[in-house]
C-alpha positions in Angstrom: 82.0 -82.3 75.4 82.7 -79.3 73.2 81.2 -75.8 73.4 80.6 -74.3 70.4 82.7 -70.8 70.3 83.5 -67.9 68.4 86.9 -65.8 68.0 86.4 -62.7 66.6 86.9 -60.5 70.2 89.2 -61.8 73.3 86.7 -62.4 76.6 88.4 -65.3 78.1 91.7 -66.1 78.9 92.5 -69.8 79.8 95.7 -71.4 81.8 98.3 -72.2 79.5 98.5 -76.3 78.7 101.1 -78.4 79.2 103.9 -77.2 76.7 107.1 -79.2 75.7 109.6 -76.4 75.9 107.9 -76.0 79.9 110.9 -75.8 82.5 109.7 -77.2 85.9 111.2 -75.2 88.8 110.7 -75.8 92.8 108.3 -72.8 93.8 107.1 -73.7 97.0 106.0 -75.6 99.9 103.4 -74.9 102.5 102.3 -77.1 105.3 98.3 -78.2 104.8 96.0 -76.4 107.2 92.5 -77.4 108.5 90.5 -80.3 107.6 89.5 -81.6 104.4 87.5 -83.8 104.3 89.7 -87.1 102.6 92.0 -84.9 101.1 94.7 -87.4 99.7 97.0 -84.0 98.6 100.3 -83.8 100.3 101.0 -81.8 102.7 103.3 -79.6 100.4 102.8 -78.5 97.0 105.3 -78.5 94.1 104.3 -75.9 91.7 105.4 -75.7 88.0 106.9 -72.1 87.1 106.7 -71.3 83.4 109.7 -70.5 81.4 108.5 -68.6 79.2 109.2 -64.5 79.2 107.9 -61.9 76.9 106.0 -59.1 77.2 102.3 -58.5 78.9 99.9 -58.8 76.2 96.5 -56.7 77.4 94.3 -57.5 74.5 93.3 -53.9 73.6 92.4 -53.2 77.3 95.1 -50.3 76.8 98.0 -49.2 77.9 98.7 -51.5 80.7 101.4 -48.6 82.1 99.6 -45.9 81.8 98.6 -44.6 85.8 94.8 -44.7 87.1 94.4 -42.9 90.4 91.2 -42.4 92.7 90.6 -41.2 96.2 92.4 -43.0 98.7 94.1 -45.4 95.7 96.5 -45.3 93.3 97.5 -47.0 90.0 100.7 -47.8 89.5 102.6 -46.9 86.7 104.8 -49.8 86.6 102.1 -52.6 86.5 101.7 -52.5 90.2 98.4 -53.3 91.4 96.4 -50.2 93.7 97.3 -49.8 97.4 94.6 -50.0 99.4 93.6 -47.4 102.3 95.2 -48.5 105.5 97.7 -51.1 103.1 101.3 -51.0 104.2 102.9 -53.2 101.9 105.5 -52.2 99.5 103.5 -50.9 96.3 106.4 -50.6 94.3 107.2 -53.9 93.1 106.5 -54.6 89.5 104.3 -57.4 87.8 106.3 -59.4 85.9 106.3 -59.7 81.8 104.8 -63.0 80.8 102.6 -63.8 77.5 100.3 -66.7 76.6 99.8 -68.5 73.6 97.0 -69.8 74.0 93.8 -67.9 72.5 91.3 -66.1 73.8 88.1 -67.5 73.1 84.2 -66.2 73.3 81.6 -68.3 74.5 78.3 -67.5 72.8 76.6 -70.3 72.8 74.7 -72.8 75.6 75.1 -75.5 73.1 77.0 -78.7 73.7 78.0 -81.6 72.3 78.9 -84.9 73.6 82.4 -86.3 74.0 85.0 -86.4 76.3 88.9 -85.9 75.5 91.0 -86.4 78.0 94.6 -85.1 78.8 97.4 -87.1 78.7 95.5 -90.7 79.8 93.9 -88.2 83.1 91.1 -90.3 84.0 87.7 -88.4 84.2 86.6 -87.4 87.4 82.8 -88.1 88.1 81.4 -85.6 90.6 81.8 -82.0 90.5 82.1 -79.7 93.7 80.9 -75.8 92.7 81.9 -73.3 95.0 80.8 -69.8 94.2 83.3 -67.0 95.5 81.3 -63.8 95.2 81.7 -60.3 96.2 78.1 -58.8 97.5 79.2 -55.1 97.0 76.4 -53.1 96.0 77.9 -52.7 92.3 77.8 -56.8 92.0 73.8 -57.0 92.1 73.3 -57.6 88.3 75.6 -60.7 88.3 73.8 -62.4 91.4 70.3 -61.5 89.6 71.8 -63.4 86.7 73.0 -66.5 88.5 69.6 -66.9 90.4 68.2 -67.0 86.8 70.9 -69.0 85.3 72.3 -71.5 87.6 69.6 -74.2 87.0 70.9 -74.2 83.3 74.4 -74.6 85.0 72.6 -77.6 86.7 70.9 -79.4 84.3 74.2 -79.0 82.3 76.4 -80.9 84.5 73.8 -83.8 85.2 73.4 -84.3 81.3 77.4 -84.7 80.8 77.8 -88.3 80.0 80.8 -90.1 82.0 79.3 -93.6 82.3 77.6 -92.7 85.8 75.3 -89.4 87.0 76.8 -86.5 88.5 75.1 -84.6 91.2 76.7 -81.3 91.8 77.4 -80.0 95.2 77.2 -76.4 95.5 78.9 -74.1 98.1 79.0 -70.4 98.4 81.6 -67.7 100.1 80.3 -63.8 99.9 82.5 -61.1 100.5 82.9 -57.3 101.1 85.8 -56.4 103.2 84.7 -58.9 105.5 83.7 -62.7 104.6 80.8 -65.1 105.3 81.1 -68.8 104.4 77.3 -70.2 104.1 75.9 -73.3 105.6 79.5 -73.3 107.5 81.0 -74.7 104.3 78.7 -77.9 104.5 77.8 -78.5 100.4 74.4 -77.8 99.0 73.2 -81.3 96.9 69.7 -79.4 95.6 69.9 -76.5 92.9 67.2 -74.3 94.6 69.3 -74.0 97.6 72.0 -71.8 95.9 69.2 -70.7 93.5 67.7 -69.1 97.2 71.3 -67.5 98.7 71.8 -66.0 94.9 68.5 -64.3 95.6 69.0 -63.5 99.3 72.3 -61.9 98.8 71.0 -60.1 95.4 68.8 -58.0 98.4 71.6 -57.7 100.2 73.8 -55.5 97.8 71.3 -52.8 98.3 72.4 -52.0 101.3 76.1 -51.4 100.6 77.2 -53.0 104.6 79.7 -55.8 105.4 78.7 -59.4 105.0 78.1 -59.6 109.0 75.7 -55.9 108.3 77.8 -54.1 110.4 79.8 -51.3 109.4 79.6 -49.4 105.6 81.6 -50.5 103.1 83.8 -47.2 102.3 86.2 -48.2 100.1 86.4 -49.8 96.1 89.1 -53.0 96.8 87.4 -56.0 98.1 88.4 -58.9 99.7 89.0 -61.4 97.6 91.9 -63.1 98.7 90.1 -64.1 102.6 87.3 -65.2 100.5 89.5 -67.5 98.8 91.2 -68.5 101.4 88.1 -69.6 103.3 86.4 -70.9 100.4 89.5 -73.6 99.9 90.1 -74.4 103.9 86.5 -74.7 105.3 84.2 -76.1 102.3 83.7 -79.4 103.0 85.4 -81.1 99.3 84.8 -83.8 98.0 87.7 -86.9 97.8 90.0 -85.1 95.7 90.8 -88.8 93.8 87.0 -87.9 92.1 85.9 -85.2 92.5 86.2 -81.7 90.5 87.6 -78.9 92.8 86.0 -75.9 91.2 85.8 -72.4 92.5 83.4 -69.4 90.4 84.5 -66.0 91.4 83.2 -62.8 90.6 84.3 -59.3 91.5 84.5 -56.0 89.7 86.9 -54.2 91.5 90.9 -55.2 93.2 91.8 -56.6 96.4 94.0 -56.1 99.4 96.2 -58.3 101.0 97.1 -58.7 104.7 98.6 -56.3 106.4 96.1 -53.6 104.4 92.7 -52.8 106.2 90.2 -52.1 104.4 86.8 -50.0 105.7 88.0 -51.1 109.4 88.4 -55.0 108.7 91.8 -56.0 108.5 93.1 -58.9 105.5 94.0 -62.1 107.2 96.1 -63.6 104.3 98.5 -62.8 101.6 98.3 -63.5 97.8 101.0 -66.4 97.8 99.6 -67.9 100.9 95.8 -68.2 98.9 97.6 -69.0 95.4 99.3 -71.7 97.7 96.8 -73.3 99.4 94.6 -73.7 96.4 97.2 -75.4 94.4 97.5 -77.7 97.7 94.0 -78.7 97.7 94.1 -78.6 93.6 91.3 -76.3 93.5 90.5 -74.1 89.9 89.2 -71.0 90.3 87.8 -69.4 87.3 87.6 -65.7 87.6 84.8 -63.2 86.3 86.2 -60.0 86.7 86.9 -56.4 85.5 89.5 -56.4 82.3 88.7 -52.8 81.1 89.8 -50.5 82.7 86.5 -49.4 84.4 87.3 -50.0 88.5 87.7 -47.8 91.1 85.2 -44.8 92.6 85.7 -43.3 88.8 85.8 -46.4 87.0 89.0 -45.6 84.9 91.6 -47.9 87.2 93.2 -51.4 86.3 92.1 -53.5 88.8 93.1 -56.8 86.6 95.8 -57.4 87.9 96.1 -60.8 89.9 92.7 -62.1 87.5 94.1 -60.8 84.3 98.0 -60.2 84.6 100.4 -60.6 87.2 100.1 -59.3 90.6 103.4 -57.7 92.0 105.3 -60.2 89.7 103.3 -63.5 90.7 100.9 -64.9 88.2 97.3 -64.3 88.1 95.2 -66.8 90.3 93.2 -68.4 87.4 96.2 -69.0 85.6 98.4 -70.2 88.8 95.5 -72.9 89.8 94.8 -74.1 86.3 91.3 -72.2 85.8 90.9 -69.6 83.6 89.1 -65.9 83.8 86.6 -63.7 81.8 85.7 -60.4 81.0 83.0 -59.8 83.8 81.4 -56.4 82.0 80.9 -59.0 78.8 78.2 -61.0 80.8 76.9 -57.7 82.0 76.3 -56.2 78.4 74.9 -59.6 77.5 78.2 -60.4 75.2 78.8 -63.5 77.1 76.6 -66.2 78.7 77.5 -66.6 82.0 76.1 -69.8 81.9 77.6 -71.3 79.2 81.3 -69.6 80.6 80.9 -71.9 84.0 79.3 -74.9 82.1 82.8 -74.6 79.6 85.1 -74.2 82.5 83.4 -77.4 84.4 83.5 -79.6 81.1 87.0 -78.8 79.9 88.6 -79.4 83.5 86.6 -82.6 84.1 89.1 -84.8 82.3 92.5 -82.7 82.4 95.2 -83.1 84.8 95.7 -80.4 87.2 99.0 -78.9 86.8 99.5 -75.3 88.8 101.7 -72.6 87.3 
């Protein structure tokens, strides 16, 4: 299958392919945590470091050095990501200087054709395992409203992709403030209207600008994305991992802390390289809707991209690190980017390729 795209602006950046001049280095092992359901992974993970060193492009997002500050955070001059009210990690590291060649694209079309290429002889895998990653803050109404409307087209979508036998997507869903609530305990949802439902309870729920559990106000701008990650890749129930598509949607319009930060009272259980870590374990993609312009924070003029759109304190972006991809988040709310069409591209063009972490 092929979507049918445009490139005259940059919306969505994709993880780099396989490249001949790619140097393969040792990056890490972790030890596999908490069931999962057939997992045939290892119990370590090799990841594949990139070679490649230039400097941070930032697609006329601006300067990517110039400082954004706010009450109770501030942008770093030196690339560093925000610190975080409470946050006593060392905000002084640097993101490290990395460039992609490969395009940015705009989807703009629901349109598909049929076909499959696939990667290097990777055998197609025939069921596809949705998890949706979401922060329910009250600024991140608009997108839920939009899913609720859009996610039967999502549906419908994946069932029509021809692979010689019907797929029936499994939906799960994380939501997340400063705290985190997995739904159904991480049991998948087979039927459509099921999500369709959560999307529209937790769409009522941004109203009330609370904590996931309702308890407590949410008094700060970073979320907490990383738990929610962490959570969504250790307690959904996946599918076999031999066949089935590990795919995580996340959407957020603002940073994150990670542990030992505390953030409105509720303190972050996990670090970026232990979430980047354990979703390369479990080969999950996460593909990332989130803020690229400049426009998070109380005053909306902070960079909050980095970790979705650049580096985070010198580690690469999640999307790019688990073989996903990201998009512009404020292009789906001005209506310059389906978000339907984004998730049905990012499910059909990971179906068939081998997943190789960064």
């Amino acid at each position: 299958m092929t979507i049918h795209a445009k490139r005259p602006s940059s919306h969505a950046r994709r993880a780099p392919a396989r490249r001949a001049a790619l140097v393969a280095a040792l990056f890490g092992l972790i030890a596999c945590a908490g069931g999962d359901g057939g997992d045939a992974t290892s119990d370590a993970v090799t990841t594949v470091m990139s070679s490649q060193a230039s400097s941070i492009s930032t697609s006329g997002d601006g300067d990517p050095t110039a400082p954004g500050t706010s009450a109770g955070a501030t942008g770093s001059s030196s690339g560093a990501p925000a610190t975080t009210s409470g946050e006593t990690g060392d905000a002084s590291e640097t993101s490290a200087s990395t460039t992609f060649e490969d395009p940015f694209e705009t989807v703009g079309s629901d349109s598909f054709t049929s076909g499959f290429e696939t990667e290097g002889g990777q055998d197609c895998q025939t069921q596809v395992d949705l998890v949706f990653v979401m922060d329910v803050s009250t600024s991140m109404g608009p997108i839920l409203a939009k899913l609720e409307s859009e996610i039967a087209t999502v549906d419908a979508a994946i069932k029509a992709l021809d692979l010689g036998a019907p797929i029936t997507p499994r939906y799960g869903l994380v939501v997340f403030v400063d705290d985190t609530k997995l739904i159904a305990s991480g049991e998948p949802l087979p039927d459509v209207a099921l999500i369709q439902s959560h999307f529209n309870t937790w769409y009522t729920f941004t109203q009330g600008n609370t904590q996931t559990s309702g308890m407590g106000l949410n008094n700060d701008w970073p979320e907490n994305t990383l738990d929610a990650l962490h959570q969504a890749a250790n307690e959904f129930q996946w599918g076999d991992i031999e066949d089935t598509l590990r795919l995580v949607i996340h959407t957020t319009d603002d940073t994150f802390g990670e542990k030992p930060a505390v953030q409105s009272g509720v303190p972050i259980q996990h670090t970026y390289l232990e979430t980047v870590l354990l979703l390369q374990t479990r080969q999950i993609r996460v593909f990332s809707f989130a803020d690229a312009d400049w426009t998070g924070g109380p005053l909306n003029n902070v960079n909050v991209s980095y970790g979705f759109f650049e580096p985070y304190n010198g580690h690469t972006e999640i999307p790019v690190a688990t073989d996903g991809g990201a998009f512009n988040i404020n292009d789906v709310l001005n209506g310059d980017l389906s978000l339907s069409a984004a998730i049905n591209e990012s499910v059909e063009q990971s179906l068939c390729k081998q997943y190789i972490p960064q």
